[in-house]
N, C-alpha and C positions, 0 to 999 in steps of 0.2 A: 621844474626840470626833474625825469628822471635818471634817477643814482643807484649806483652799484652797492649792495647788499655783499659784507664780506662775512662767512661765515666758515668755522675752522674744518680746515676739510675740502669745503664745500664751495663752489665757483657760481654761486645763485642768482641767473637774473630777473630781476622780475617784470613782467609787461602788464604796462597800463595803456591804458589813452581809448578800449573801444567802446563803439557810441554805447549808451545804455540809458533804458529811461528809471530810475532810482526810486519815481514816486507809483505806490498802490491806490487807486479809490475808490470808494465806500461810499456809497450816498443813500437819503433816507428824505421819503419827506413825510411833514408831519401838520396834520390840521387843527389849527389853532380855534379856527369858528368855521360859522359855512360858508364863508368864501374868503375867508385868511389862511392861509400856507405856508409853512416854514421849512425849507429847502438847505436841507443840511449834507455838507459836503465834506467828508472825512479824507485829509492825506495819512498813508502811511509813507515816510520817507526812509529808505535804507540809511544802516548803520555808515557816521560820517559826513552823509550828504546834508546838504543843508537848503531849502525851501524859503524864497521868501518873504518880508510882509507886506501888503499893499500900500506900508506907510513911510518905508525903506529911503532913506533919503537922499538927495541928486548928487548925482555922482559917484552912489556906492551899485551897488548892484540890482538889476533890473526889479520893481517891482512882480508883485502878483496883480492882476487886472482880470476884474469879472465883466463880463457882456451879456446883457440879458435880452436875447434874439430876438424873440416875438414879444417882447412886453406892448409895443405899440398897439391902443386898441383891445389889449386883452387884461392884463392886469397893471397895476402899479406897485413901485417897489414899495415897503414901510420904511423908511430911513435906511441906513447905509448897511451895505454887507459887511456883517461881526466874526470878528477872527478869534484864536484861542490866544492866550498869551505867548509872545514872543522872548526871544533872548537879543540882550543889548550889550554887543559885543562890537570895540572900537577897533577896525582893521586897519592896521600899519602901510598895507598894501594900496589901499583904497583911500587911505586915511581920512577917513570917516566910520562915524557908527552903524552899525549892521544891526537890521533887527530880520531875526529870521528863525523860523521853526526848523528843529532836530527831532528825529525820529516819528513826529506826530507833527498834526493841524487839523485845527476844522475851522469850518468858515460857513456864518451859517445867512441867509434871505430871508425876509418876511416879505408875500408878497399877498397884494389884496388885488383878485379876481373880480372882473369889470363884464365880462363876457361869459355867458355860463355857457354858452356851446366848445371854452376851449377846452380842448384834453389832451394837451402836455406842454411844457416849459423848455422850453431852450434853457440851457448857460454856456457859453462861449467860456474856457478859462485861460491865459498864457500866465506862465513864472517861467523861474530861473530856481535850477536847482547848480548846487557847487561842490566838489569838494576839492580836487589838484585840479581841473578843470570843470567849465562852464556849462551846463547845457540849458540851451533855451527849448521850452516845450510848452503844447496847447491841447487843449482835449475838450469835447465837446459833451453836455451831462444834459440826457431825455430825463425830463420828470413825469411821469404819469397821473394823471388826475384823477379821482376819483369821481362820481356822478356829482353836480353841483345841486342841490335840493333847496330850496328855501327852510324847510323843516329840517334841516340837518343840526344837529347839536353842536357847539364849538367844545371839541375834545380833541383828544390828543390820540392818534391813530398814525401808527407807523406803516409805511407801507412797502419797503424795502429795504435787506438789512447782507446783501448780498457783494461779495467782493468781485472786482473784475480788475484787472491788470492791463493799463495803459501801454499797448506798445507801440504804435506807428506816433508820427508827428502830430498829426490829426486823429484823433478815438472819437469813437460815440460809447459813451458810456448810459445803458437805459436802465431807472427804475419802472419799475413795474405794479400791477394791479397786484392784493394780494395773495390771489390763487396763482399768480406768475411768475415762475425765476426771473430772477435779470437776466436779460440778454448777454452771452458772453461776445467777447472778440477774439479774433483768434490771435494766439498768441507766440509772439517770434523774439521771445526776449534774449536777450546772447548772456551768456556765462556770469555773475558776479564774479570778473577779475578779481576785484581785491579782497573775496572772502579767499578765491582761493589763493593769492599771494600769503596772507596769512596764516595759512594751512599750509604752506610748502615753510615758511619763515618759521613755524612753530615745529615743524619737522625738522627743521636741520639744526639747529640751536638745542631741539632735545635729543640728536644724536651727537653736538657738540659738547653740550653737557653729560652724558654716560660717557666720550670717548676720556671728560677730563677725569672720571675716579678711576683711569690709570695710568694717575701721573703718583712718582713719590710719594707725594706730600695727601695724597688722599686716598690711595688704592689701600695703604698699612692702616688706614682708622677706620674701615670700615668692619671687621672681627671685633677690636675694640671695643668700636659703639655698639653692636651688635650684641655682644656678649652682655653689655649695662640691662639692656631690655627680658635680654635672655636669663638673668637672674630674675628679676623680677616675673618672670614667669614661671622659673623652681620655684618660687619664695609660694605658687600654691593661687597666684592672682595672674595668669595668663589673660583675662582679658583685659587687664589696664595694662599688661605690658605689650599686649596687644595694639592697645589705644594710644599709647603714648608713643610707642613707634611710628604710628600715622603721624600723629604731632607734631614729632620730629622734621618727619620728610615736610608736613605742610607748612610748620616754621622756615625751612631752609628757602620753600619756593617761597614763600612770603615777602623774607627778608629781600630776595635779588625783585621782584615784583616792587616791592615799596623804591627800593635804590630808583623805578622809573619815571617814579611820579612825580621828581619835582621837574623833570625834563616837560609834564603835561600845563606846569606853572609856566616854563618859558614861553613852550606856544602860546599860551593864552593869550602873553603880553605880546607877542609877535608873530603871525602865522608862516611868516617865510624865515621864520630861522634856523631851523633846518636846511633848506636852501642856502642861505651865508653859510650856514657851517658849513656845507659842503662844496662851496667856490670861493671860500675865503682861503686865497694862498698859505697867508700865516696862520692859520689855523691847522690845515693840512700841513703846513709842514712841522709844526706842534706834534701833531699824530703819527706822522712819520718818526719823528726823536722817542717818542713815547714808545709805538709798538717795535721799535727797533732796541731799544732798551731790553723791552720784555721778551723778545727773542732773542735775545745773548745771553739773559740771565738763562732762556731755555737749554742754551746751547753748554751751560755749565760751565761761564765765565764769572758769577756771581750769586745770591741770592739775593729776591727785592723778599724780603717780607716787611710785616707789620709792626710797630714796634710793642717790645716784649711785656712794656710796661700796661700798655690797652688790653692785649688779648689777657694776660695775666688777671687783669679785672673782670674783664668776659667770664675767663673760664670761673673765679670764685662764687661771679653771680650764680653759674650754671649749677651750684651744690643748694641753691635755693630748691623747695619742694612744688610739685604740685606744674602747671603748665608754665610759671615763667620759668623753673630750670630746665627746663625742656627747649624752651625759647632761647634762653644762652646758650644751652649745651648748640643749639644750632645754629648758633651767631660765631658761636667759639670755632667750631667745623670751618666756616666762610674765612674767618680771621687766617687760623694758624696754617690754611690751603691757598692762604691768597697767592703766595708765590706760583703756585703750579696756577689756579685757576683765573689768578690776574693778567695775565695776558691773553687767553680765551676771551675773559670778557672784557677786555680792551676791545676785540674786535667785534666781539658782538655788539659792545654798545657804538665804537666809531661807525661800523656797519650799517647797523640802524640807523643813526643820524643821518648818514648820505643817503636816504631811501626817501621818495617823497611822502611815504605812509607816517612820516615824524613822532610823536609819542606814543601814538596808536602802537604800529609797529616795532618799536622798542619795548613797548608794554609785553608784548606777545614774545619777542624774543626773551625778554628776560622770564618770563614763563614758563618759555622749551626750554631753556636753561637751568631755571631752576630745577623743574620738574626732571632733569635728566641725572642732575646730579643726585639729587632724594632718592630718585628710585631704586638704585643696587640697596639704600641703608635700610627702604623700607622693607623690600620685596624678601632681605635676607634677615629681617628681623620678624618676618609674618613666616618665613618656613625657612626654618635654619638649620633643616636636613642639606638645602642647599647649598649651605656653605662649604659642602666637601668636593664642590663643581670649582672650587675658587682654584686659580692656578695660584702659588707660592712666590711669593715677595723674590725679586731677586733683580739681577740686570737687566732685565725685561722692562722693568718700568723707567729707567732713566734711557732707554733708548725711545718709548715712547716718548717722552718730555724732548729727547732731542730732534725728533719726526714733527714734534710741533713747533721749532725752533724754527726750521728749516719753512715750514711752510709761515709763519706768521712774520718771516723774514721777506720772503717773497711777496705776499702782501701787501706786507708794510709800504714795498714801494709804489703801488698804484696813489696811496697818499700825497709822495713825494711829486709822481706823473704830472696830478692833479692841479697841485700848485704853479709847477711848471710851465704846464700849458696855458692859464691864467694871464701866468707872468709873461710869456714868452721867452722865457731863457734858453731854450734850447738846448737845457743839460741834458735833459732825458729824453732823446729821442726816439720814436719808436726799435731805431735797429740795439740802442745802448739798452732800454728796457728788455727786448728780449733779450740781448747777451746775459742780460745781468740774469732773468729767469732760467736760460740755459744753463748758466754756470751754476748756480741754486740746487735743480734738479738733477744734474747731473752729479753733483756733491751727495747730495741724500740717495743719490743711487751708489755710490762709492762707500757711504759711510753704513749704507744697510748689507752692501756686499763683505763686510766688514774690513774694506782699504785705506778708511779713516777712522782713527777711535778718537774719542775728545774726555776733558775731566770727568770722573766721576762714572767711566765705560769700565763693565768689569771683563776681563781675559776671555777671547773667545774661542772655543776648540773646534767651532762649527756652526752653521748661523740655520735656524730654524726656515722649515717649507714656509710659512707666512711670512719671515724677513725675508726672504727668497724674490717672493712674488711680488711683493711691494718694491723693492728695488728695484723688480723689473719693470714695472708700472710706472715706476718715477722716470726711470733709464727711458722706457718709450715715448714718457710727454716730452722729454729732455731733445730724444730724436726730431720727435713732430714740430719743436719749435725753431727748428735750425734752419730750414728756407725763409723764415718768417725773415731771415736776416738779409735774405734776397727778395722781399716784397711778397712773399708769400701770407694768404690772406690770414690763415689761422682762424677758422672760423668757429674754432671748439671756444677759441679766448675771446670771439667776436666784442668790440667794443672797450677791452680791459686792458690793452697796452693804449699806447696813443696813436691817433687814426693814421694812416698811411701817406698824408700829407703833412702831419709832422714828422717827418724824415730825412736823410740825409742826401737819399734816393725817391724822393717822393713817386717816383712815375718808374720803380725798377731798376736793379743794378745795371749800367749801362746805359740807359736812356736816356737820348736830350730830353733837358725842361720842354713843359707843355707847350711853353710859346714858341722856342725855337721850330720843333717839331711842327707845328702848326705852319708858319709860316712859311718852312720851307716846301710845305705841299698847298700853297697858295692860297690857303684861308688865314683872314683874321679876327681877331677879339674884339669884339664890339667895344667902343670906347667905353669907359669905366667897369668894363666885365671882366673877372678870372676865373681860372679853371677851378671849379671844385671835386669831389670827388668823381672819378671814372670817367675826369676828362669833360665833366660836364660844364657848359657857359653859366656863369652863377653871378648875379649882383649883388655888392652887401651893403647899398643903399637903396632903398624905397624908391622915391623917387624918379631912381635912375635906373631903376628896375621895370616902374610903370612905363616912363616915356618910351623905352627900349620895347615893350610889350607892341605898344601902342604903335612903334612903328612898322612892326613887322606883322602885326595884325593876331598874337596870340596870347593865350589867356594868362594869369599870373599865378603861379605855384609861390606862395609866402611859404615860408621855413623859417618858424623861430627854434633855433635851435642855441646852441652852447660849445663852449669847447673843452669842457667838461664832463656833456650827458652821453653817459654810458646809452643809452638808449636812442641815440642819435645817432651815433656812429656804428650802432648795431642795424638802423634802419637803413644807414648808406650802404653798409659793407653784406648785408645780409639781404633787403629789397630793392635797394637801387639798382643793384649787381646784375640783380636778374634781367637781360634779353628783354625780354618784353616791356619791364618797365624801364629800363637802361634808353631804349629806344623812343620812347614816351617820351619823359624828361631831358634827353636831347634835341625831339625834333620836332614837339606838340605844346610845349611850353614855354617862359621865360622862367627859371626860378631865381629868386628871389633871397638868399639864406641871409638871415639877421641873427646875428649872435649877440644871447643878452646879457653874457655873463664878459665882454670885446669891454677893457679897463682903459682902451685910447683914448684920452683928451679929445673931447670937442672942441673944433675952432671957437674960439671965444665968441665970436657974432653969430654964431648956432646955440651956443649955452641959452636955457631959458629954465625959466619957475611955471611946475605948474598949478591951475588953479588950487589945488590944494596947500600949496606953498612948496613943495620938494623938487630942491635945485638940481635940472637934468646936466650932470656935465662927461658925460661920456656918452661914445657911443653903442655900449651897451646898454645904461639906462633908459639912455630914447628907445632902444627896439622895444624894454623891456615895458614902458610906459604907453609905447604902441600897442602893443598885444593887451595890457589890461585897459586902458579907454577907452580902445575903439572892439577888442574882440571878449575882454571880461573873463581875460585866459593868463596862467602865468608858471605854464608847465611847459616843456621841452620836449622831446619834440612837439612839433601841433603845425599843421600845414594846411593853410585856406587856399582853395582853389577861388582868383576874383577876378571879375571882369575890367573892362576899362574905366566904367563908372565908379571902381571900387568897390562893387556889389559882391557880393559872397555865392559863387556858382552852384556850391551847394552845402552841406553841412562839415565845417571844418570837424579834421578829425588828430588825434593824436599819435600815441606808438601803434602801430599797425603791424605787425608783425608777418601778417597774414598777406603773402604774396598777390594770390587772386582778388582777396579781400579791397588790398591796396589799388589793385589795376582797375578793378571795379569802380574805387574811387575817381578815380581817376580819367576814366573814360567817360564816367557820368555827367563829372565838374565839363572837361571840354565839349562835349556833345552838347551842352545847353548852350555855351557860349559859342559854337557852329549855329544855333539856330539863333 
C-alpha cells in the first residue's frame, strides 16, 4: 500500500506503481574448445529490485526459467544452467524462503555444438523481478557464433561485452562477431520513480532540517560552536580547524543516519512492516499521542527535553581530544536540541514509516535531515565572515517554534484519520477533519497577525513583511478549505483528509443517499453491489463481482485497494473524476474494489488456513492473500483488468497518476476482451 510521507512544511506525495523493466543485460559468449561454448548472461538489477533464482521454492515467487530455442539438432546443453550466488531471505509475506539476486546475476550455459553449419543460439529467458510490486518479464538473447573449424584451439575468446537495455516484454537481445556492436533496441524506458521519490524525500527533510536551526534551542549554538573552530584557526592551524569543522557537520549526519539502521533490522525480519505500522490503528494512534505531545510542547506549554544527567555525560565526553570530542560535541548538539528538533523528527521518521519505500527511505530521510541541520555549523565555520549575515537572537525564533507547533498539530491528525478509518469509528469524519484543519490554519493566521500571543511570545509593536505573508498564506489555505465542508473536492490535500465517502454528507450537503436517489429515477443496484466513489456500482466481493461481470457480459476492473492508502483515494478523486475515465468505469466495466486492510470477521464457515499455515480470518486478509497467490502483488493501489476465465487482459498496473496513461490502460484491457 501506498502511504503518505509527512514532512515539516511540506505536503509530499509520492507516486509509485508505473510499469518499468528494473533489469539491464550484458551477455558474452566465450569458447571453451572448438565446438564447446560458454553463453554467459549478465543481470544488472536496479537499486531494491530483486531478481530471482531458478531454484526459488513453491510457493514463494516465480522462478527464473531458461529455454534454449534451437538446441534441437544443433547442439547439447553440458549439464545445468549455473547461476552466481544467491541471498536466502525467509519472507513473512510468502512465508517461505526467497532466494534471489540484488543488484547483480549471472547465469552462465555450456553448450556443445552438433552441427557446424549453425551460427547462432537462441535463449528464451522469463523471471520475476520485485520490490512494492511484481513484475513478470521475458527477453530473448541471439548468440553469435563464430566459424566452427575442426583446427580451432579450445580457448577462451570473448566475443561480446556490450550493454543493451531490455524494454518491451518481448526483447531480442544480439551478441555479435567481433568486428560488430551489439545490436541495440530502442529504447522506451519510463522514469526511475523511486530514484526520483528519493530525491524529492531527500529535498524536503533537508529543507526540514535547515528550517529546524531556527528554532530556540539551536539557532543560539550555532556562534557558539562556531567560534570553538574559529579559535582553533587563530591558534595559527586553520586547516585542522578547517577539518574538524567538516567533522562536526558529518558527525551530526552520521548520528541521525545510524538512528535508521536498526528500522533496516526490522525489515529484514519482516518485509511488510511498515505496512502494519502504517494500518495498525493502535499504533497510529500512539503517533498521534506522541506528535501531539510534541506539538504543545511547540506551542510553549512545556519542555520535553533529555534528561540532564545523559547529556551532562555527552557533553564531558566531548572535552575528549582528537575526532571522538568532535563526535560528542556532535552528539551533545542532537541531545541538548532535542526539544526543538524532537518533534521534527517525530515526523520525519513517523513519515517515513508510512511510505512504502520502508528503511530505504527513512535512511535518506534521516540524511536530508541531518545534512540540513550540519550545514549552517559547517558552511559558517568554513567562512565566518558570514556570520555578520546572521539575524540576532530574539522573539523571532520562538515564533518560528510556535509555526511549527501549529503545523505538526495539523498533522498529527492524519494519524489519528488513519486509525479511524481502519476502526470505523466514525470520529473523524472527512467534514470534522477539515473543521479541525480550518480551525488550525486559521489560528496560525491570527497568531502571525499577532491576535494571539502564547508563553514565551515577546511584546509586539509591529509584525515584520515575512510574518505578514505567511499569515497570509496560512489565512488563504484556511479559505480554500471551507467548501471542503460542503463536499468540496480539495484537490491540493487530494488523498490526505478522509475520502468523501467517509462523510456525514457522503454525496453533498443536501443530497439524498445514492440509493434513494437512484431508485427514485428508476434504476437499481445490482444485488450485492454499492455505490463507490463518483456514484460508481462497485462489488467488494470477488465472486460476486465475477458472476455479476459474467452476466452482463463485461470485463472485470479488480481494485485492491485500502481504506487507508493515500494513493488510492488520490487515484479516485484525482483520475476517476475525470469525464472520460468517470464514463469508462461506469459503463465498460464491473469493478471490483477489495480492500485489504477491511478488519470485518469472516463468517466462520469462510475462515480457512492457508497452505502455508496462516489463519485467513477477515475479510481483508482473504483480499490481501488474493492479490499475493494468485497476482505476486501486496501494494495498493494495483488494478487487473480480467476476463471471465480470470485471465489477465493485460498487464496489471498500479498508482497511475497519469490520466491519459490510465485510459490507455484501460481501453487496451477492454478492447481485447471485445475481441
Amino acid at each position: 500500500m501506498k502511504k503518505l510521507t509527512y514532512i515539516l512544511l511540506l505536503l509530499t506525495f509520492f507516486a509509485q506503481g508505473q510499469i518499468i523493466n528494473p533489469v539491464k543485460w550484458k551477455t558474452k559468449i566465450v569458447q571453451k574448445s572448438a565446438t564447446e561454448f560458454e553463453l554467459v548472461m549478465d543481470a544488472t538489477i536496479e537499486n531494491e529490485w530483486h531478481m530471482y533464482s531458478q531454484f526459488t521454492p513453491e510457493n514463494g515467487p516465480l522462478p527464473t526459467v531458461f529455454n534454449y530455442k534451437n538446441a534441437k539438432g544443433n547442439f547439447d546443453l553440458v549439464g545445468k544452467t549455473k547461476e552466481s550466488p544467491y541471498k536466502k531471505v525467509y519472507n513473512d509475506i510468502f512465508e517461505v524462503d526467497e532466494y534471489y539476486f540484488a543488484k547483480t546475476a549471472q547465469f552462465k550455459q555450456i553448450i556443445k555444438v552438433t552441427n557446424p553449419k549453425l551460427k547462432e543460439v537462441k535463449v528464451y529467458v522469463e523471471y520475476q523481478v520485485c520490490k512494492e510490486q511484481c513484475i513478470q518479464q521475458d527477453a530473448t538473447f541471439t548468440f553469435k557464433l563464430p566459424e566452427i573449424k575442426v583446427e580451432d584451439v579450445a580457448s577462451t575468446n570473448v566475443i561480446s561485452t556490450d550493454t543493451t537495455t531490455i524494454t518491451t516484454d518481448t526483447a531480442t537481445v544480439e551478441t555479435a562477431d567481433a568486428e560488430k556492436p551489439i545490436k541495440e533496441v530502442t529504447s522506451t524506458l519510463a522514469p526511475n520513480e523511486e530514484k526520483k521519490n528519493g530525491w524529492l524525500l531527500f529535498l524536503a527533510t533537508l529543507l526540514a532540517g535547515i528550517l529546524v536551526t531556527f528554532t530556540p534551542c539551536v539557532f543560539p549554538m550555532i556562534p557558539m560552536t562556531v567560534s570553538f573552530f574559529l579559535k582553533q584557526s587563530a591558534h595559527g592551524d586553520k586547516k585542522k580547524g578547517r577539518f574538524n569543522a567538516l567533522m562536526y557537520g558529518f558527525f551530526i549526519v552520521l548520528i541521525y543516519v545510524l538512528i535508521s539502521l536498526p528500522f533496516h533490522i526490522f525489515e529484514g525480519i519482516s518485509e511488510d512492516v511498515f505496512y502494519e505500522v502504517s494500518t495498525n490503528p493502535y499504533l497510529n494512534l500512539f503517533f498521534f499521542a506522541v506528535f501531539t505531545i510534541f506539538a504543545i510542547s511547540f506551542l510553549g506549554a512545556f519542555e520535553i527535553t533529555i534528561p540532564s544527567s545523559l547529556a551532562n555525560k555527552v557533553d564531558n565526553a566531548s572535552n575528549k581530544g582528537g575526532l571522538i570530542g568532535i563526535f560528542f560535541m556532535a552528539l551533545t548538539l542532537i541531545i541538548v536540541s532535542f526539544s526543538c528538533t524532537g518533534p521534527a523528527l517525530g515526523l520525519v521518521i513517523g513519515g517515513a514509516l508510512s511510505t512504502d519505500g520502508g528503511a530505504t527511505l527513512l535512511t535518506i530521510a534521516m540524511l536530508g535531515f541531518g545534512v540540513g541541520l550540519a550545514f549552517p555549523f559547517m558552511i559558517f565555520a568554513l567562512f565566518p565572515s558570514m556570520m555578520g549575515n546572521l539575524p540576532k537572537s530574539g522573539g523571532w525564533l520562538n515564533t518560528v517554534k510556535v509555526v511549527f507547533g501549529f503545523i505538526e498539530l495539523a498533522l498529527a491528525f492524519k494519524f489519528f484519520s488513519m486509525a479511524d478509518l481502519v476502526m470505523d469509528w466514525h470520529i473523524l469524519e472527512r467534514e470534522t477533519f477539515i473543521a479541525i484543519w480550518v480551525a488550525l490554519f486559521l489560528g496560525l493566521a491570527l497568531y502571525l497577525f499577532g491576535k494571539i500571543t502564547l508563553p514565551h511570545d515577546s511584546p509586539l509593536s509591529h509584525i515584520s513583511v515575512g510574518r505578514l505573508l505567511l499569515g497570509l498564506l496560512s489565512l488563504t489555505f484556511a479559505v480554500y478549505l471551507i467548501p471542503g465542508l460542503w463536499g468540496a473536492p480539495l484537490n491540493v490535500i487530494s488523498g490526505f483528509p478522509p475520502p468523501m465517502s467517509y462523510s456525514e454528507s457522503p454525496n453533498g450537503v443536501g443530497a439524498k443517499n445514492s440509493i434513494e436517489s437512484n431508485s427514485s429515477s428508476g434504476e437499481e443496484l445490482p444485488e450485492h453491489a454499492q455505490y463507490g466513489p463518483h456514484k460508481i456500482v462497485a462489488f467488494h466481493d470477488y465472486d460476486e463481482g465475477l458472476a455479476y461481470a459474467k452476466k452482463v457480459n463485461k470485463p472485470v476492473l479488480i481494485d485492491f485497494t485500502g481504506v487507508t492508502c493515500v494513493n488510492c483515494r488520490r487515484m479516485e478523486e484525482l483520475v476517476w473524476a475525470k469525464p472520460e475515465i468517470l464514463n469508462i468505469l461506469k459503463n465498460d466495466v464491473v469493478l471490483i474494489s477489495l480492500y485489504v486492510d477491511d478488519r470485518k470477521e469472516l463468517p466462520k464457515d469462510e475462515v480457512y488456513t492457508t497452505k502455508s499455515g496462516k489463519e485467513i480470518t477477515t475479510y481483508g486478509k482473504k483480499w490481501s492473500d488474493l492479490a499475493i497467490t494468485k497476482y505476486k502483488a501486496n501494494i495498493q493501489p494495483y488494478y487487473i483488468l480480467m476476463a471471465h476465465d480470470e485471465s489477465n487482459l493485460n498487464q496489471p498496473v498500479g498508482y497511475t497518476p497519469d490520466v491519459e496513461e490510465y485510459k490507455t490502460w484501460l481501453k487496451e484491457g477492454i478492447s481485447k476482451f471485445k475481441k
